[in-house]
N, C-alpha and C positions, 0 to 999 in steps of 0.2 A: 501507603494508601492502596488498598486493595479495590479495583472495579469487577465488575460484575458483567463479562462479555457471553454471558449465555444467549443473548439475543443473535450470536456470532458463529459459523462452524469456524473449527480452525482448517487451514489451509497452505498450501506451496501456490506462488505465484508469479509470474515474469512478466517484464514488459519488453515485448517484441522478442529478439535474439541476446537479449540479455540476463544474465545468471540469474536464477531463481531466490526466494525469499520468503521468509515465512511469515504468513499473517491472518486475519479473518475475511469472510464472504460472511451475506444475508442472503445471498442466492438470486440480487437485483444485478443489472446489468444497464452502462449508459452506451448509448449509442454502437451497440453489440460487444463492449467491454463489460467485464466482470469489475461490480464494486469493491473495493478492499480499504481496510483498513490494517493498520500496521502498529507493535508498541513504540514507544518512543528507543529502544535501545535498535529495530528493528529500522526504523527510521532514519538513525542516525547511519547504518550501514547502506541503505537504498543512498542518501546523499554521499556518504563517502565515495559510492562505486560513481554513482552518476558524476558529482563535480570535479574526479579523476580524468573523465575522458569526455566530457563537453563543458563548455559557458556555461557557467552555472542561472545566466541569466536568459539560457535557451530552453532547459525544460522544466521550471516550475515549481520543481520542488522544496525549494527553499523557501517559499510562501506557504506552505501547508502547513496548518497549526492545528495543535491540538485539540479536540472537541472535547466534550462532556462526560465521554465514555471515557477518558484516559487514553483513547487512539487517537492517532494523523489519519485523517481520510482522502482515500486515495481514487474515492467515491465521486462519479459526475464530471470527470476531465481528464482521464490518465488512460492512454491503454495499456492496459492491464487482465492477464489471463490467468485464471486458474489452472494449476496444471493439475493439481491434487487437492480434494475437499478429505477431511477426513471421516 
């Protein structure tokens, strides 16, 4: 299935001091956090690194499901910074 993420720039993104990730921005921001969204192949590496080295029942991520777009949004609860829009 093919989606249609043109409403999206692509982008590198990190939360806090932790390795960077590729995904999309709309260029909105929650509570001075950059919104992103992520593929699900891209998703499944953010869980990998995260449920590696905390509780996975401490940051959230495991509840993120997939929206309409074919992404995980990481939009309205994550901080989360762009480091690079393309």
């Amino acid at each position: 299935m093919n989606h249609d993420y043109s409403a999206f720039t692509p982008c590198t993104f990190y939360f806090g001091d932790d390795p960077t990730f590729e995904g999309f921005t709309d260029g909105t921001t929650w509570n001075g956090f950059d919104n992103i969204w992520v593929t699900p192949e891209v998703h499944e590496k953010v869980l990998a690194h995260f449920n590696a080295i905390y509780d996975p029942s401490e940051h959230g991520l495991n509840e993120v499901q997939i929206d309409g777009s074919g992404l995980y949004s990481y939009a309205n609860g994550f901080a989360t910074s762009v480091e690079e829009a393309a």
